[in-house]
VOPAGU-2260 file (C-alpha; in pm, 1 decimal, decimal comma):
REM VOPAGU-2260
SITE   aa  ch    i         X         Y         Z
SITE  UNK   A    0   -1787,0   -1683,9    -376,4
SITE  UNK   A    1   -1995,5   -1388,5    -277,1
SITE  UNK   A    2   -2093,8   -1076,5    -512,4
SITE  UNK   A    3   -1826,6    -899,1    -254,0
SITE  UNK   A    4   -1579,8   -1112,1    -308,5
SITE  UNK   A    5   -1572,1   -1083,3    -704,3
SITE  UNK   A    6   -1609,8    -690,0    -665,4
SITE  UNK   A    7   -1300,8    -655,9    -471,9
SITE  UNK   A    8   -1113,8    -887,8    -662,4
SITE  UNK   A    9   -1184,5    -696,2   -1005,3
SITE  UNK   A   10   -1039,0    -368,5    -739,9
SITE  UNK   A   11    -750,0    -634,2    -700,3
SITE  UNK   A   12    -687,8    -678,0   -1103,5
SITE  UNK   A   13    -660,2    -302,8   -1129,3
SITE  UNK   A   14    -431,8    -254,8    -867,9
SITE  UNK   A   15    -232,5    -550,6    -984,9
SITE  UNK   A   16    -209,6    -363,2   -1351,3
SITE  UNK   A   17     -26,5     -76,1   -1154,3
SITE  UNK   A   18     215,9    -281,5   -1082,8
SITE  UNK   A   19     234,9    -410,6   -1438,3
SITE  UNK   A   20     287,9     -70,0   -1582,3
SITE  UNK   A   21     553,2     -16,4   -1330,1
SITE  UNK   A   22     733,5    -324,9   -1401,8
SITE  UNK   A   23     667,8    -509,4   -1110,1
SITE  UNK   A   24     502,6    -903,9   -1155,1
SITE  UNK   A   25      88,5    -783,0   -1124,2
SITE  UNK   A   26     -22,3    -897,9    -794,1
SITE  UNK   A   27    -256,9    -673,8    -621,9
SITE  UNK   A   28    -437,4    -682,0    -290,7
SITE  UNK   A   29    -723,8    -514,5    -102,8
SITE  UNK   A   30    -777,3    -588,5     255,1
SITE  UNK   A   31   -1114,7    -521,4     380,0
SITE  UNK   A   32   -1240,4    -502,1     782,4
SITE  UNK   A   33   -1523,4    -338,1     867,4
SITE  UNK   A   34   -1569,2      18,5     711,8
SITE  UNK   A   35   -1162,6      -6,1     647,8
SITE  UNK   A   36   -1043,2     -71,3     289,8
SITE  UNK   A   37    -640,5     -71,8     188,9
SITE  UNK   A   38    -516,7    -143,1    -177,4
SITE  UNK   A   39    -165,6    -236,3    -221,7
SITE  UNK   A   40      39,8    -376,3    -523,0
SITE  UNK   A   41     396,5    -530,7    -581,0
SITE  UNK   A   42     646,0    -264,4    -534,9
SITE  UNK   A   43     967,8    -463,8    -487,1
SITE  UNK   A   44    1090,7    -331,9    -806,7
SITE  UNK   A   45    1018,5      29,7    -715,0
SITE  UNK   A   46    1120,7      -0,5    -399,9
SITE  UNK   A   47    1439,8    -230,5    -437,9
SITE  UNK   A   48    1278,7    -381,2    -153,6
SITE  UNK   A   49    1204,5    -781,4    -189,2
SITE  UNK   A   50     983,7    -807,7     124,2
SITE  UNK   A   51     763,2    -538,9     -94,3
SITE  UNK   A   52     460,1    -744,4    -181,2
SITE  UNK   A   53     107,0    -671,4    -271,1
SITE  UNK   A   54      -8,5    -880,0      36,7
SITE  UNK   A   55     260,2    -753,4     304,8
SITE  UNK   A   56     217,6    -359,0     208,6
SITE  UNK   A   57    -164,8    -421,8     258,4
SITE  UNK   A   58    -104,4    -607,4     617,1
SITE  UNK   A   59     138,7    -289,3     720,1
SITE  UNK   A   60    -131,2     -13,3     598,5
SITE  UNK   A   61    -429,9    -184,2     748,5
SITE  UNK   A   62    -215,7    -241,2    1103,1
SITE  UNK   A   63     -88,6      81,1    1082,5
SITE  UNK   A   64    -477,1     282,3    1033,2
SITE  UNK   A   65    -663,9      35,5    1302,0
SITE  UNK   A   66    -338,9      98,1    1543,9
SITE  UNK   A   67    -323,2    -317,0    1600,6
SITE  UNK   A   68    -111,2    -587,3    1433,6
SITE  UNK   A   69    -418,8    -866,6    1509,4
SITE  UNK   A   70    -603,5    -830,8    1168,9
SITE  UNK   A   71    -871,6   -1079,0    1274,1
SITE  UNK   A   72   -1208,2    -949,0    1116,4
SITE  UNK   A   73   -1004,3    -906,9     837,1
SITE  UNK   A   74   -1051,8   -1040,3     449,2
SITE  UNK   A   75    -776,2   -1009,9     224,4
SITE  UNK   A   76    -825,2   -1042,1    -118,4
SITE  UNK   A   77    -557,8   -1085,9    -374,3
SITE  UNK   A   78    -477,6   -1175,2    -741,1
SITE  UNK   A   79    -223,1   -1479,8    -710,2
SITE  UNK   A   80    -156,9   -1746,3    -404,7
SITE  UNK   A   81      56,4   -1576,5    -165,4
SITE  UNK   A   82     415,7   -1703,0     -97,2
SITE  UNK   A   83     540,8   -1806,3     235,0
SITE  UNK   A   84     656,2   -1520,0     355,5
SITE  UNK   A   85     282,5   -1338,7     296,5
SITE  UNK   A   86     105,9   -1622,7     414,7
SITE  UNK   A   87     380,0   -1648,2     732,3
SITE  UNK   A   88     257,7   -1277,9     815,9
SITE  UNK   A   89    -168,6   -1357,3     744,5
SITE  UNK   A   90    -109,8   -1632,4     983,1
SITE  UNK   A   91      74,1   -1424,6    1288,8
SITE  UNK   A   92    -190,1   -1113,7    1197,9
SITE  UNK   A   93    -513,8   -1316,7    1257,2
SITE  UNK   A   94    -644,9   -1263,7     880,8
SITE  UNK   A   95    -976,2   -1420,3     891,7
SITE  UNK   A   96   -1039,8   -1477,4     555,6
SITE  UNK   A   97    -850,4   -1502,4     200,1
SITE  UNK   A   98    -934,5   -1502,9    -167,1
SITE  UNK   A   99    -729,8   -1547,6    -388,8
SITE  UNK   A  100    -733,8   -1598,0    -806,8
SITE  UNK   A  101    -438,6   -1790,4    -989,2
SITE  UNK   A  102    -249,8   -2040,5    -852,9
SITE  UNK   A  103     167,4   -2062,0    -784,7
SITE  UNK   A  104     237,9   -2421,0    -775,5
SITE  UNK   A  105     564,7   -2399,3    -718,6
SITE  UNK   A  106     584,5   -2077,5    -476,1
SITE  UNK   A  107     233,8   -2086,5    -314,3
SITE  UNK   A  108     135,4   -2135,4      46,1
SITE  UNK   A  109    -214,1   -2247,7      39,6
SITE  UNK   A  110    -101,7   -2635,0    -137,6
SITE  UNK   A  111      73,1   -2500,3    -418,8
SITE  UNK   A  112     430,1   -2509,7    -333,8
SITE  UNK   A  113     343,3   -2517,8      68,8
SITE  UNK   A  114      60,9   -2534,8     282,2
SITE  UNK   A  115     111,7   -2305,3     563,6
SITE  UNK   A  116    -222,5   -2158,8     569,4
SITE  UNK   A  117    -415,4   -2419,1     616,0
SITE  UNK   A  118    -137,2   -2616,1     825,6
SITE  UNK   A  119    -261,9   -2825,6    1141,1
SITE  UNK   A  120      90,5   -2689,1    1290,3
SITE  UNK   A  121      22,7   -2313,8    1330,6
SITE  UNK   A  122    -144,7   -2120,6    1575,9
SITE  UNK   A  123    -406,5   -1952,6    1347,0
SITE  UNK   A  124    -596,7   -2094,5    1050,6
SITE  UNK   A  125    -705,7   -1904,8     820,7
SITE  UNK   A  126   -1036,8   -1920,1     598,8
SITE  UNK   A  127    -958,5   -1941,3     241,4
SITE  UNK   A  128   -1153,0   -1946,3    -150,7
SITE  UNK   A  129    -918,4   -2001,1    -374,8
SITE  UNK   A  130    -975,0   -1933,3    -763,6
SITE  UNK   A  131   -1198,1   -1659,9    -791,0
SITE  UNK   A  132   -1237,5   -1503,8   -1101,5
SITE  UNK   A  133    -949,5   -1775,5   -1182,6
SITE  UNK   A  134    -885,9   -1713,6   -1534,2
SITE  UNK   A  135    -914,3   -1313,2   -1550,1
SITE  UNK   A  136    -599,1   -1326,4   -1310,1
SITE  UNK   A  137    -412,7   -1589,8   -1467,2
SITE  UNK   A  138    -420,1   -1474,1   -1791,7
SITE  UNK   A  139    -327,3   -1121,8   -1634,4
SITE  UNK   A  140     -15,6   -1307,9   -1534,9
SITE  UNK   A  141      44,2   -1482,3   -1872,4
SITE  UNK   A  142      30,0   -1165,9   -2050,2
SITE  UNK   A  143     281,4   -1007,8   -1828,7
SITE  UNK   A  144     540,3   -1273,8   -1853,1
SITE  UNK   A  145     458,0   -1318,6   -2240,6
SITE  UNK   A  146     570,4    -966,5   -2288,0
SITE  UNK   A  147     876,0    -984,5   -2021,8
SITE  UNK   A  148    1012,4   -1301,3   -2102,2
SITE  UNK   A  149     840,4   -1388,5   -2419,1
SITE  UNK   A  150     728,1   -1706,6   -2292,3
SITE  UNK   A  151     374,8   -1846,1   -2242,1
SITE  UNK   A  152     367,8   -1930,9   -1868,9
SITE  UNK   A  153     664,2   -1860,0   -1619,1
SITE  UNK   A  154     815,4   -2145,5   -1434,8
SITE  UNK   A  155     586,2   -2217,1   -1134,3
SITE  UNK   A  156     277,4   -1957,7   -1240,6
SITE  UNK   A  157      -6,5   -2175,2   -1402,6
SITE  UNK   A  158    -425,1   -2097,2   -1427,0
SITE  UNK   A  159    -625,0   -2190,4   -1069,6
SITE  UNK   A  160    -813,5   -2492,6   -1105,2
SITE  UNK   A  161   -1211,9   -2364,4   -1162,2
């Protein structure tokens, strides 16, 4: 974990508190290549729009500013393992490089519920650090689902291993 990677992922925690406050599960993402940065948060709930993810509204915006789907100096940082569906579309853009925070053992794609990032079976690998600044975005998510569902931890979301 570099000084960079920590930096944007506290950019990551604030974005992912927009989504919060809009009622949306606080995932945020900020993908950085070269001299581009794009922030993005959940929006399915304001957008009625399930494919509306932190991760796949970043992918779009970043595609759509460097004019090219192939992402592949790309480093996407966001707050919780992406699903399969985000890591399906990291894969077939060439992302480089993830980092992630908390873990989703039972939705996740990098070994939590599904391993298709780092899958022998796909055409692109991609580099991944998993758990950085772990605990600030787990407990992010615990306090969201505390207050939506008055429950501790939400079925499938636990704390990243250190």
């Amino acid at each position: 974990m570099t000084q960079e990677d920590e930096r944007y992922m506290y950019r990551a925690l604030e974005l992912s508190d927009q989504a919060a406050r809009a009622g949306d599960v606080p995932v945020g993402a900020v993908l950085v290549s070269g001299d581009l940065v794009v922030e993005a948060h959940n929006e399915k709930e304001a957008r009625g729009d399930a494919t509306a993810h932190a991760e796949m509204l970043a992918l779009q915006r970043a595609s759509r500013q460097l004019g090219t789907w192939r992402l592949e100096n790309a480093t996407l940082y966001v707050t919780k393992e992406p699903c399969v569906m985000c890591a399906g579309a990291m894969v077939a853009a060439r992302v480089k490089r993830l980092v992630y925070g908390a873990n989703d053992p039972k939705g996740g794609a990098d070994g939590g519920a599904f391993d298709i990032l780092r899958s022998r079976d796909t055409n692109h690998r991609i580099e991944v650090e998993a758990g950085v600044l772990h605990t600030e975005t787990s407990a992010q998510l615990q306090q969201f689902f505390r207050r939506k569902r008055g429950s501790h931890w939400p079925e499938g979301i636990e704390p990243a291993a250190p």
